[in-house]
Steps between C-alpha positions, in 0.01 A plus 500: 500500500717573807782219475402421924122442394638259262724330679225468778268354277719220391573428832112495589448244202770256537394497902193415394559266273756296724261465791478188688214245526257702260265246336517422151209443298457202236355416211240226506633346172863491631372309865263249240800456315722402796212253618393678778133400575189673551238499761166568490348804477505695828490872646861693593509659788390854376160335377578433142491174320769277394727192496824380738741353256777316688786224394493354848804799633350803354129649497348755284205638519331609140248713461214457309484691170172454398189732557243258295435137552200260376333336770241288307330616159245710702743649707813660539694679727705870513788443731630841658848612668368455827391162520080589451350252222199646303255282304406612216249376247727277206266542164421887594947538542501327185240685284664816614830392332349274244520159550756285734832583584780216478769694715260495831592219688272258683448597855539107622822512343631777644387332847668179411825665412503445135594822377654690188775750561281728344276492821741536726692796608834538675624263706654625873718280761284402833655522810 
């Protein structure tokens, strides 16, 4: 490579990476760690679902991981990107897959804010 491509790529980079004021995501483990609470479950401003975390200073918002959730044990819900909630019917979901699965999470739960980092994704700063 051409020794002024290269040097114009470094300089590209470390602009880049030295710009002011970009956000910085989280992790939702790290903010539970640090006691930062968490709301209740609620819908971003681009539609999708998820939860403001916030130590009283800072906010996050986190978004919700999840695509499954059981509502009741007739019901159960498919959660997509965009904020839309689909009911779907629980036992045929399950006989598809064969039998229940632990790692959905309870729909009320979700709502309530009682969550497992493994249903939420990241975490961004609110402004």
């Amino acid at each position: 490579m051409p020794i002024s491509f290269t040097r114009s790529l470094a300089a590209l980079i470390i602009s880049l990476s030295t710009v002011p004021g970009a956000a910085q995501a989280e992790s939702f483990s790290k903010l539970a760690q640090q006691g930062y609470a968490i709301g209740k479950l609620t819908k971003g401003k681009h539609g999708g679902y998820g939860w403001v975390v916030s130590n009283g200073s800072k906010q996050f918002f986190c978004r919700l991981d999840a695509s499954l959730a059981y509502v009741s044990k007739k019901e159960m819900v498919s959660i997509l990107s965009s904020g839309r909630l689909v009911m779907l019917d629980r036992a045929a979901f399950e006989a598809s897959i064969g039998g229940p699965d632990p790692s959905i999470p309870q729909w009320s739960d979700l709502q309530a804010g009682r969550v497992k980092p493994a249903d939420v994704g990241s975490c961004t700063p609110t402004r």
